[in-house]
Structure formats: C-alpha cells, structure tokens
C-alpha positions in Angstrom: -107.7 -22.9 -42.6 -105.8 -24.7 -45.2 -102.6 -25.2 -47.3 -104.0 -26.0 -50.5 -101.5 -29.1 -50.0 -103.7 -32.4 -50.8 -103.5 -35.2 -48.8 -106.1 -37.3 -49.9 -108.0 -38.2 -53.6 -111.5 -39.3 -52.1 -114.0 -40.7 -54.4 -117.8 -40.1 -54.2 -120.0 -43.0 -53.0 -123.5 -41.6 -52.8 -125.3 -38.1 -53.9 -128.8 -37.2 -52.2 -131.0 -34.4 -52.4 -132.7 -33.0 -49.1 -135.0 -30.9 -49.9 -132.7 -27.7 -51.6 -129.6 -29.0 -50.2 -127.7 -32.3 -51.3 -125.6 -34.7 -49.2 -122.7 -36.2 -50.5 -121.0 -39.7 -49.2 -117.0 -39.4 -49.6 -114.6 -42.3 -49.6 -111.2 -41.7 -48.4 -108.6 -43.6 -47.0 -107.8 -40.7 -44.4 -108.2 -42.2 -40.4 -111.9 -41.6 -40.6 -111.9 -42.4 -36.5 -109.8 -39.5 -36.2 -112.4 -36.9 -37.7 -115.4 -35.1 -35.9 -118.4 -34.8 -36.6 -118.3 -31.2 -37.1 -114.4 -31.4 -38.4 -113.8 -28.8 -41.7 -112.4 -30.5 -44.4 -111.6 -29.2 -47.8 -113.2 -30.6 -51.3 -111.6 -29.7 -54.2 -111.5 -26.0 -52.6 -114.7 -25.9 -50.7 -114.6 -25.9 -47.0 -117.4 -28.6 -45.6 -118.2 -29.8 -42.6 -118.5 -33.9 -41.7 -122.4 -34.7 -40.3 -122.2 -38.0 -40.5 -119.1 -40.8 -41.0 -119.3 -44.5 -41.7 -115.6 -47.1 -41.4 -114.2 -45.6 -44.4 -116.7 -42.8 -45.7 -117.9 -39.5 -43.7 -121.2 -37.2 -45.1 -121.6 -33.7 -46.0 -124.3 -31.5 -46.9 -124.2 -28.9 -49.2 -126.3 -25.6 -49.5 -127.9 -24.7 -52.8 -125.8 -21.3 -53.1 -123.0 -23.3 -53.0 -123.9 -26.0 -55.6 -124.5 -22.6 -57.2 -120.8 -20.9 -57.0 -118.7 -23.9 -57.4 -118.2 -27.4 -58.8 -120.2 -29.5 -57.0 -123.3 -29.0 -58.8 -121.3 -31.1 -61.2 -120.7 -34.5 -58.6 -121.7 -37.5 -58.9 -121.0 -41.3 -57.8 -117.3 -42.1 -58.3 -116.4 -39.1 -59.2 -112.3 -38.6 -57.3 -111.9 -35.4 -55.4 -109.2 -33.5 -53.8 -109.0 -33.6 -50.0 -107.6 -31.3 -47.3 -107.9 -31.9 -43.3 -107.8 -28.5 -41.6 -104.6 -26.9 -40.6 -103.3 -27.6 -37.4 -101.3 -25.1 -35.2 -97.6 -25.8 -35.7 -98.5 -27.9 -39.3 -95.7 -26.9 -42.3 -97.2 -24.3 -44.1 -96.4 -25.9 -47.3 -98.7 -24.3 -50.0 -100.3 -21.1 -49.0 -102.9 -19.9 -46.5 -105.9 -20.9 -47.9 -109.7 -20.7 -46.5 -111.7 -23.0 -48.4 -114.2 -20.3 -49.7 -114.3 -20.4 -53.6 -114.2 -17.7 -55.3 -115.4 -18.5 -58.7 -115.2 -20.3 -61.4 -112.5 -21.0 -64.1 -112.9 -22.3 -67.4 -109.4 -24.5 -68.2 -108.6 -23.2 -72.0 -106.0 -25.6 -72.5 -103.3 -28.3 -71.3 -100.2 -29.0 -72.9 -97.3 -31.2 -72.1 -94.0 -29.9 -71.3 -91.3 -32.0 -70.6 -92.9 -34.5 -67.4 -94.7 -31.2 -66.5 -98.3 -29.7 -67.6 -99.3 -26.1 -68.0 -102.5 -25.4 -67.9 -104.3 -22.1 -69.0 -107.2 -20.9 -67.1 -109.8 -18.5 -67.7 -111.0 -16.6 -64.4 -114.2 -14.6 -64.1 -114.4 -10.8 -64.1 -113.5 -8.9 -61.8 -111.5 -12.4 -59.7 -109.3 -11.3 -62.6 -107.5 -8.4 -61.1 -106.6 -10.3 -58.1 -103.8 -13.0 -60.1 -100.5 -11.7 -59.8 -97.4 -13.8 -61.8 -96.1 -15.5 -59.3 -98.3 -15.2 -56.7 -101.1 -17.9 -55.4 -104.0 -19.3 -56.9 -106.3 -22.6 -55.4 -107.3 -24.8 -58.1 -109.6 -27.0 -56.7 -108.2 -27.1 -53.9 -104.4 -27.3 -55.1 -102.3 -25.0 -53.6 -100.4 -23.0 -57.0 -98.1 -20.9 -58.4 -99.2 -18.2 -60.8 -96.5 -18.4 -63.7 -98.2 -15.6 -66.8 -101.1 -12.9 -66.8 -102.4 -12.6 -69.6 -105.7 -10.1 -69.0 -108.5 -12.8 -67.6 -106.4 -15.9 -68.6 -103.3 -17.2 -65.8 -101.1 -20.4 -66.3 -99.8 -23.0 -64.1 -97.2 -25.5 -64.4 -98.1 -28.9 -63.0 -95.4 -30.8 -61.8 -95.5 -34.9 -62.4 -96.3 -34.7 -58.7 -99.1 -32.9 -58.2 -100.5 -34.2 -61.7 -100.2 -38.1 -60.1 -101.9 -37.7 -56.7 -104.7 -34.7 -57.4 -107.3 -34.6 -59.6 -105.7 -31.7 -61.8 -104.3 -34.7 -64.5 -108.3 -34.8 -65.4 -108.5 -31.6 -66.9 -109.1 -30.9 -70.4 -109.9 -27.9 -72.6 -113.6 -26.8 -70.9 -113.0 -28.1 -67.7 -114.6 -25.8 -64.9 -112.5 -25.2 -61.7 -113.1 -24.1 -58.5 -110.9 -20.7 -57.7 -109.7 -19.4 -54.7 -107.4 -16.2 -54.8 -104.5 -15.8 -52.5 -106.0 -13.9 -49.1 -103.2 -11.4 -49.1 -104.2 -10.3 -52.4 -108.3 -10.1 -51.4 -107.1 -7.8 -48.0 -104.5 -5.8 -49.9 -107.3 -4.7 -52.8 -109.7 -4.4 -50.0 -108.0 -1.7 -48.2 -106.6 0.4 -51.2 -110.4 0.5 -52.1 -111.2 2.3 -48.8 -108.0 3.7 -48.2 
C-alpha cells in the first residue's frame, strides 16, 4: 500500500527488453541499502517490485499487459519519475490509501496557471468515469489528489507550487497521457451497490 505522497523523482538509467517483458534501471537518491530485493515501490502509479539494485539504482521488470495499461510503454533513458516506498504500519497517512494498480489512462486536456497554482483538466476513460467524485481522490501518476470539478468524463486538479516542484506533474502539457488510479473506497462502494 501507498499514500500517493511522493518521496522521490527517480530518473531512468537503462531500458531492456527480455523477451515480452522489459527491465528498467531507476536512479534515485532514496537509501538504496535499505530496500529488498523484493521490496514494492511505486512508479508514477504502478506498483513494481525491485530484482535487482546497484549503489544508487535498483531494477524492475515489467510484464507486457502492463506496458499495455499504463505509461511505461512510453519510458525511456532519463526520463524522471515519481517514487513511492511502501507504506509502513504507523506511517502518516498523508494522501490517501492507494494500491499501486492503475486503472487507466487519462489524456491531460489542458494546464493553466492560476495564481502560483496549476489546474489541470483530465480526460478519464469510460466507464473509470463514474468513479470521480468532486472532492474526492484521484492518483495521477502516482500523486495523491484532490478531485476539484466533474464535468461528465473530464475532472480537474489544482496543483499546488509544491507538488508541481518536486513531482513530475509540472511536465504535463495538453495530450499528456497519465496513469489513473481511483480512490478504493469509491471502487468497493460501486462494487457492492452492483451486487447489492
């Protein structure tokens, strides 16, 4: 589990392919003697595992479904990315409870200035729609947010100077794709009035 809180900006050092999967190389200037091999760390919203780790790097390998849902189809060398360690037992719950499974992907439709702040509008994929609630809690890549407007498929965000200084959400621009997670609560609550 997660916060959506980001704690890192890694950068990509190397992209292989093995076979149908790839293997990515991730700079970061987290305590890499600290991590596991094994140890779940979140990438701009994707929950990976560590296989390998190097003095400052670690490795993770990535199936072809999920180069398929998300972003990472789109990574290569240098390119920064947000990063989340796991949740600890007794951590501040800062952002929301987040798991690191994507749920689709957005298309950002625009980013204006507002004061020091940002808002962004985002486009999310039918049916993720119906689970954005104003003020509720979307992950955008990996960034823990709150849902300002709904607007039928489209949602805005306000970025604080903040969050637009040490994430990677100051690189979007009209087109952008993002990963999405919606809040769990809302995914369970749908769930059950479903088969209720």
């Amino acid at each position: 589990m997660f916060t959506g809180i980001v704690t890192d900006v890694g950068r990509v050092r190397a992209v292989r392919d093995t076979n149908r999967d790839r293997r990515f190389e991730i700079e970061t200037a987290f305590d890499v003697g600290t991590i596991d091999i094994g140890a779940s760390i979140n990438h701009a919203g994707c929950c990976l595992t560590v296989v390998e780790k190097g003095r400052d790097w670690f490795a993770v390998e990535v199936s072809g479904e999920t180069l398929g849902l998300t972003t990472l189809d789109q990574w290569a060398e240098g390119r920064r990315v947000n990063l989340e360690r796991a949740a600890r037992v007794g951590d501040e719950l800062g952002g929301h409870i987040v798991s690191g499974h994507v749920d689709g992907l957005g298309e950002v439709l625009s980013v204006q200035s507002e004061g020091g702040s940002h808002r962004v509008r985002v486009r999310a994929p039918r049916p993720l729609h119906r689970f954005i609630a104003p003020k509720g809690s979307i992950t955008v890549e990996g960034v823990s947010l709150t849902v300002n407007e709904v607007e039928d498929d489209v949602f805005g965000v306000n970025l604080i100077p903040h969050t637009w200084d040490v994430t990677t959400l100051g690189e979007l621009k009209a087109g952008s794709r993002v990963n999405l997670e919606i809040d769990m609560l809302a995914r369970y609550l749908a769930r059950f009035q479903e088969t209720a």
